[in-house]
matplotlib code that plots the C-alpha trace (Angstrom):
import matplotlib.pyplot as plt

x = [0.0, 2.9, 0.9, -0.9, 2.3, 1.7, 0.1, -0.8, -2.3, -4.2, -5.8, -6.4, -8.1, -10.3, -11.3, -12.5, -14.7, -16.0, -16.7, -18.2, -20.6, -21.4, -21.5, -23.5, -26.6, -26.5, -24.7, -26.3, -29.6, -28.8, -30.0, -32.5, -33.7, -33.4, -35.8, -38.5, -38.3, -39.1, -35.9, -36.5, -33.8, -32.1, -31.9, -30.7, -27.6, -27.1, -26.7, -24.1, -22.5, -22.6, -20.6, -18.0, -17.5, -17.2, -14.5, -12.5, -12.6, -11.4, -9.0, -6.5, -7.0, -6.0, -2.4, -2.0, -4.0, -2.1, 1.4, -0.2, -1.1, 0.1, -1.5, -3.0, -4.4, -6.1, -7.7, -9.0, -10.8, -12.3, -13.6, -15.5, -16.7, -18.3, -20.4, -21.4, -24.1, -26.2, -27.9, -28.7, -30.4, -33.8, -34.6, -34.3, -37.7, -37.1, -34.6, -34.5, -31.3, -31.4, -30.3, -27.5, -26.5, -25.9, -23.9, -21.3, -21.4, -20.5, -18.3, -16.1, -15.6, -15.6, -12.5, -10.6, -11.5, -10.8, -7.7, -6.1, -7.3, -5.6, -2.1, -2.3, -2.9, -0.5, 2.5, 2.0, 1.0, 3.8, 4.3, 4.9, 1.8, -0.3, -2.7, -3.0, -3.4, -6.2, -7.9, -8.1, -9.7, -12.1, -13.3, -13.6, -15.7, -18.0, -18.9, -19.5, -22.2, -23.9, -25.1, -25.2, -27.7, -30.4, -29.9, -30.3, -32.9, -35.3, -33.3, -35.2, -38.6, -39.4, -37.0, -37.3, -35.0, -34.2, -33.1, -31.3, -29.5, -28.0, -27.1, -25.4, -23.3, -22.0, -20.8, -19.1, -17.2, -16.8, -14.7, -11.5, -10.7, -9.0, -6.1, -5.5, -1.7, -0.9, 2.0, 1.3, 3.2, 4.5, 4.0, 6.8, 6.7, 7.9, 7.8, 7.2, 5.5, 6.4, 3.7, 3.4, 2.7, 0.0, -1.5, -1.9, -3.4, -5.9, -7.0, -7.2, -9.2, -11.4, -12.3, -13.0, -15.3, -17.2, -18.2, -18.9, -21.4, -23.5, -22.6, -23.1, -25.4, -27.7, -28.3, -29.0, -31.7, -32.7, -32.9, -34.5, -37.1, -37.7, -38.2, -41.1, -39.3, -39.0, -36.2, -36.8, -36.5, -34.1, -31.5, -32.6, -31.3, -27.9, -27.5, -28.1, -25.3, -23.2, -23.0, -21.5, -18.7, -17.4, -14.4, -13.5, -11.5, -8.7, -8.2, -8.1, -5.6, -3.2, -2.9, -2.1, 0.6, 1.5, 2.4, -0.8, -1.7, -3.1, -4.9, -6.8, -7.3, -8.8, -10.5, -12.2, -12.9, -14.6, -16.8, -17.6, -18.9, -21.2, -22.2, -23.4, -25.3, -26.8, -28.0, -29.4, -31.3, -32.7, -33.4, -37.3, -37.9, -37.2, -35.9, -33.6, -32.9, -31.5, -29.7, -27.7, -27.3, -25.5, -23.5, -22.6, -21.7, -19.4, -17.2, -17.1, -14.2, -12.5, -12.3, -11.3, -8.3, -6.9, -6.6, -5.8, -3.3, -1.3, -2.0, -1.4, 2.1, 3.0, 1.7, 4.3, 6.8, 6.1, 8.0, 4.6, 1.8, -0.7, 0.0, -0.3, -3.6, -4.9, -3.9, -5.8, -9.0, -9.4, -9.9, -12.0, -13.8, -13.8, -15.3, -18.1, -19.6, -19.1, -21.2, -23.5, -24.4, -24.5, -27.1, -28.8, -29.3, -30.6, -33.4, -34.1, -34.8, -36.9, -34.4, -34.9, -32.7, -30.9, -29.8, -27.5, -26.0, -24.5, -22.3, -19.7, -19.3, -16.8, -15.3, -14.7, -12.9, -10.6, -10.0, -8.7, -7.0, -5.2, -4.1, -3.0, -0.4, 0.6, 1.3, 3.2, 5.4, 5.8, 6.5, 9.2, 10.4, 11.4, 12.9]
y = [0.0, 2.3, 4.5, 5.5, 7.1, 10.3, 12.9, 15.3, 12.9, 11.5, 15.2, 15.6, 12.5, 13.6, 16.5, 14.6, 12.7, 15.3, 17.2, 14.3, 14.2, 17.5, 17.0, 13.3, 14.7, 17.9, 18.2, 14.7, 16.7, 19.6, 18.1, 17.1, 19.9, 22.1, 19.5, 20.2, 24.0, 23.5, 23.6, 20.6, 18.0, 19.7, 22.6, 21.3, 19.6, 23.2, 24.8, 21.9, 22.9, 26.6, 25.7, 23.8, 26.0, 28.8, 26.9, 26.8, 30.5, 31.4, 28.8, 31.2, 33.4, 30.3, 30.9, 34.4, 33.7, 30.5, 32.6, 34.8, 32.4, 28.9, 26.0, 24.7, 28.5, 28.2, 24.9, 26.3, 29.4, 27.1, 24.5, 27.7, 28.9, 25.9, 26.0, 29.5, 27.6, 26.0, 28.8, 30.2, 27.2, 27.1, 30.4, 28.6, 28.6, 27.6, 29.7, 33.0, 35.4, 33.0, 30.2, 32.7, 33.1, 30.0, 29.1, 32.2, 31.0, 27.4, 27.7, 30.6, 27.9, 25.1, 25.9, 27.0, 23.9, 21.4, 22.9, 23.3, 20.5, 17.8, 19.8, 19.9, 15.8, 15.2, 17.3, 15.8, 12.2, 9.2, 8.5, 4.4, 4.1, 6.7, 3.9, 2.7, 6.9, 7.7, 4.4, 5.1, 8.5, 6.4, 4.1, 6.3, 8.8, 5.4, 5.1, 8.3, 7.9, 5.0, 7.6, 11.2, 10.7, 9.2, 11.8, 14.7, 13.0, 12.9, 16.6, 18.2, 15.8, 16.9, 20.2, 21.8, 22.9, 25.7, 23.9, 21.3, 23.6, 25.6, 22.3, 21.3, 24.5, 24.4, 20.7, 22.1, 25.2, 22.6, 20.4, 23.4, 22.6, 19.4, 21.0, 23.8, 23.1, 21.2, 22.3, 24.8, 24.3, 27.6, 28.2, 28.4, 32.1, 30.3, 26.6, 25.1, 21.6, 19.3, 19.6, 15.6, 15.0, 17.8, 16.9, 13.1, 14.0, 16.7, 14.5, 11.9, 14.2, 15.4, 11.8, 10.9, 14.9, 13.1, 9.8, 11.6, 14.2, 10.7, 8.4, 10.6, 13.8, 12.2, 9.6, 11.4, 13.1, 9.7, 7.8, 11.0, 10.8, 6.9, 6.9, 9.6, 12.7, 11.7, 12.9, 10.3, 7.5, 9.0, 9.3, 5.7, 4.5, 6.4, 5.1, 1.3, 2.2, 3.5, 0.1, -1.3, 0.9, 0.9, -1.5, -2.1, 1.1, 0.6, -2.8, -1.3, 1.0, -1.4, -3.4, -0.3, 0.2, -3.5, -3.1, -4.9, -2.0, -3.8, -6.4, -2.9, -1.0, -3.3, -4.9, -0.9, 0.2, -3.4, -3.2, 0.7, -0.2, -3.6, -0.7, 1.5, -1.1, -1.9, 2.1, 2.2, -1.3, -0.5, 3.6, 2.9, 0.5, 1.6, -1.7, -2.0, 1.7, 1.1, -2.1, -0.2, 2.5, 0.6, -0.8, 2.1, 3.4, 0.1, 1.5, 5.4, 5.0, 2.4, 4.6, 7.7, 5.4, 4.2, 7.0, 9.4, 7.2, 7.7, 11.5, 12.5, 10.7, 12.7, 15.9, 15.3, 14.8, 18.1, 21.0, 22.9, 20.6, 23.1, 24.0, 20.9, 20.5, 23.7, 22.0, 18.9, 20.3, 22.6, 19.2, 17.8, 20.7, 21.0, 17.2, 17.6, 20.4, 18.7, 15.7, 17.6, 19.6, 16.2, 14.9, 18.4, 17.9, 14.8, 14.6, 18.3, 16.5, 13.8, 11.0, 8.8, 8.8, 5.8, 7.1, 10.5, 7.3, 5.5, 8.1, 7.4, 4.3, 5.2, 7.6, 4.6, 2.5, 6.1, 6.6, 2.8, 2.9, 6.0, 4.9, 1.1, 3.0, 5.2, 2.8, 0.3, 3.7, 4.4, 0.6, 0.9, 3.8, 2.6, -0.4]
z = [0.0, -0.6, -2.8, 0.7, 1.9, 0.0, 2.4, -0.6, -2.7, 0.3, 1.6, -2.1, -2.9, 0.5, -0.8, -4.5, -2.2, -0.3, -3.9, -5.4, -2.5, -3.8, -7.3, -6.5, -4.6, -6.7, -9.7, -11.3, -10.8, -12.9, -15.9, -14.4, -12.9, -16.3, -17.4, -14.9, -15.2, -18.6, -20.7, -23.8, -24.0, -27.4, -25.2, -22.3, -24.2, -25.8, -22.7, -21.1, -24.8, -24.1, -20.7, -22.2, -25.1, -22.4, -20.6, -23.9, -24.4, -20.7, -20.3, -21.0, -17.8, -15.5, -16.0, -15.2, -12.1, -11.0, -11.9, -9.5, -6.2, -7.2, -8.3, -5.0, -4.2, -7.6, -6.8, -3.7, -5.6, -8.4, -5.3, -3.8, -7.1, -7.9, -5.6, -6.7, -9.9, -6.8, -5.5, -9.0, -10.0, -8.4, -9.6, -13.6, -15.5, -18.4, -21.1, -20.5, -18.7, -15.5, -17.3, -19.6, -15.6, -14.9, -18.1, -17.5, -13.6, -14.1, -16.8, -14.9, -11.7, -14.0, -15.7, -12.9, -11.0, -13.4, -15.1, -11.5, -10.3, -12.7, -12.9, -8.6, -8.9, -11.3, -10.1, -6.3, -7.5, -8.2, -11.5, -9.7, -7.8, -10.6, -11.4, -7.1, -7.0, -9.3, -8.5, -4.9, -5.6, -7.7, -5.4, -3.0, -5.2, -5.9, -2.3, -2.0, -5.0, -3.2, -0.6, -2.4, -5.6, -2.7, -0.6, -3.2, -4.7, -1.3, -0.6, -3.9, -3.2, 0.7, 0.7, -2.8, -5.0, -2.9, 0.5, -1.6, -4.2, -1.0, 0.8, -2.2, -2.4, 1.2, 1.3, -2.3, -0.7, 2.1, -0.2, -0.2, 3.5, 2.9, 0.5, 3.0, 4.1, 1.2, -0.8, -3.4, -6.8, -8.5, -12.0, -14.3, -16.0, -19.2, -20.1, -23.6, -23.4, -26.3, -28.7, -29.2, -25.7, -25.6, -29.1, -28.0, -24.7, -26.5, -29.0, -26.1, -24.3, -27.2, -27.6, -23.8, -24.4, -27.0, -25.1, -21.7, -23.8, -25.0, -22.3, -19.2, -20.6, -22.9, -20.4, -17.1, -20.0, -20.9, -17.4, -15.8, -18.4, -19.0, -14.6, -15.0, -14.1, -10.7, -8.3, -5.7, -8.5, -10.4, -7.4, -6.1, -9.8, -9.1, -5.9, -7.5, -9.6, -6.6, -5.7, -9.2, -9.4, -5.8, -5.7, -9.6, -10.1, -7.5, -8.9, -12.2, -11.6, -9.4, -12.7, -15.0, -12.1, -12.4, -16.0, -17.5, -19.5, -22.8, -21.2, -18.9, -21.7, -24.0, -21.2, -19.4, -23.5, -24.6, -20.9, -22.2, -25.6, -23.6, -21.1, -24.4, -25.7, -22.7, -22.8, -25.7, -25.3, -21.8, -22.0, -22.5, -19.5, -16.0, -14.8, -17.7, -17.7, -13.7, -14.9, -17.5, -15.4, -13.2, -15.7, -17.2, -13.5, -13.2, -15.7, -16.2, -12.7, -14.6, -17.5, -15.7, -13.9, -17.3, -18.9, -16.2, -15.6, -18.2, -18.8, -15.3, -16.0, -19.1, -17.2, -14.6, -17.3, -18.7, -18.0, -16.4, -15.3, -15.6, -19.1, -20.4, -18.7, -20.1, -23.4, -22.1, -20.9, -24.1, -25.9, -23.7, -24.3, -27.7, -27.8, -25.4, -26.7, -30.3, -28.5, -26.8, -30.4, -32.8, -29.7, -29.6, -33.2, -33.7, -30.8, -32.0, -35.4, -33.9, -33.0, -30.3, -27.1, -28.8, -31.6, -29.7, -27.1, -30.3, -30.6, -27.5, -29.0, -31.6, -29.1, -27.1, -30.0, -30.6, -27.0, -26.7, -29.6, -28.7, -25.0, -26.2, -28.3, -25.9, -23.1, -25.4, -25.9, -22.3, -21.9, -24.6, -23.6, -19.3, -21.1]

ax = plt.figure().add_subplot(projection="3d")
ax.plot(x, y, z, "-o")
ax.set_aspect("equal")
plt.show()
């Protein structure tokens, strides 16, 4: 268990749990919630589009800031302004300057969260125990979503949106306190990351954008809708799916560490394209809705520790992790809000809910693709 021995990574991985108790019992509901304040499904994939798009154009103001206070100090002020979309949410009905709001708000804390986030993980991680790292802060996120899409879901049913929202937003701004202390990496004022690293990872990224626009966004839509708009339901379904995905990702990521990367990759991307399937077979049915849900749920950590993995690795073998994150991020970016547009379109032309979840498929087969190469590099490459 030597990849427990890093005090950084541990506080770190504490406050990813604490935030995904947040983002579990609130930020799964968003969606949701858009839907119920009347915002149509096209829409409500245009405005997760709008966000992401948004993130792209202001990605460039993270560096100045993080030259400014450091890396960790940056974390901490995109932790707090996440929290910042709760409170705006409840008072959404339907489009109008409310929801333009809460676009500009999520995307502004968004971007400084993520960007920071990945660069502080990556520069205080180990590139030997990377995989026992990232799959640790999986697992532990997975436990967290046994208990926090229940609990949000009977928060919004017997509190409202109101209660719930603001709930929501102080276990968020909670989440900083844990990365208080811990060290606070300093930006270089000039670095130049090699542009094959950063292309592979921002094509990598664009990809993984793609797949989480169908596989996660299209499918809260889906699920929220096939389990008859309700909260209580809806959450009870996450929380099924908590269950799946609880233990699988540390396991995952010990045998990335181990050195069986094919047999992981191939293994995570083949279980992703099953888990598809299983979406688009099951999205009419509630039963068979929950069933793939939690199958989906079984895999999305094992994805995240595969190829986090190996780009938190390059990252740290860059000459400025937080550039080549911002470099990252912008094509994660650019892929989701492609995915969340191609989706937008074809329900807005009359498509079933099927047809918009086909497309992570392909995204999958890139992604793996992409990442089998890479590691038989990296394999090369330490002899």
């Amino acid at each position: 268990m030597q990849f427990l021995q890093n005090d950084a990574i541990n506080r770190v991985n504490l406050h990813a749990a604490v935030q995904a108790l947040a983002q579990g019992a609130g930020g799964l509901f968003v969606l949701a919630f858009l839907l119920k304040s009347g915002v149509s499904a096209p829409l409500t994939l245009c405005v997760m589009a709008a966000m992401t798009l948004g993130r792209f154009v202001l990605r460039t103001g993270v560096l100045p800031l993080a030259r400014r206070i450091g890396v960790r100090n940056t974390l901490v002020l995109g932790a707090v302004l996440e929290a910042a979309i709760f409170p705006l949410l409840p008072h959404v009905h339907g489009p109008g300057p409310m929801l333009g709001l809460v676009i500009v708000v999520g995307a502004v804390g968004s971007v400084l969260y993520w960007t920071s986030y990945h660069a502080f993980f990556a520069a205080m991680g180990d590139a030997e125990h990377r995989g026992g790292q990232t799959g640790l802060r999986e697992g532990a996120n997975a436990l967290v979503g046994v208990v926090a899409p229940a609990l949000g879901g009977w928060a919004l049913t017997v509190g409202g949106p109101e209660i719930a929202f603001c709930g929501v937003a102080l276990v968020q701004a909670a989440s900083a306190l844990p990365l208080i202390g811990t060290p606070n990496p300093p930006v270089a004022a000039l670095a130049r990351i090699a542009p094959s690293d950063a292309w592979f990872a921002g094509r990598l990224q664009a990809a993984d954008g793609w797949f989480g626009a169908s596989f996660v966004w299209v499918w809260q839509i889906a699920l929220f809708v096939a389990l008859g708009e309700r909260y209580l339901a809806y959450g009870g379904a996450l929380a099924i799916a908590g269950v799946a995905s609880a233990v699988a990702s540390l396991t995952l990521g010990r045998l990335v560490d181990l050195g069986h990367w094919r047999r992981t990759v191939w293994l995570v991307y083949a279980g992703a394209v099953a888990a598809v399937t299983l979406k688009v077979i099951g999205f009419g049915a509630p039963a068979a809705a929950t069933f793939a849900t939690a199958a989906g749920a079984l895999m999305a950590p094992m994805l995240s520790t595969v190829m986090m993995t190996r780009v938190y690795n390059l990252a740290k073998e860059s000459p400025c992790p937080l550039r080549f994150h911002m470099a990252t991020e912008a094509g994660w970016d650019l892929g989701a809000t492609g995915g969340c547009l191609a989706a937008a379109a074809l329900l807005w032309n009359g498509a079933s809910f099927a047809t918009p979840l086909l497309l992570a498929a392909p995204a999958a087969v890139v992604a793996a693709i992409m990442l089998a190469s890479s590691y038989a590099t990296a394999r090369v490459l330490s002899g």
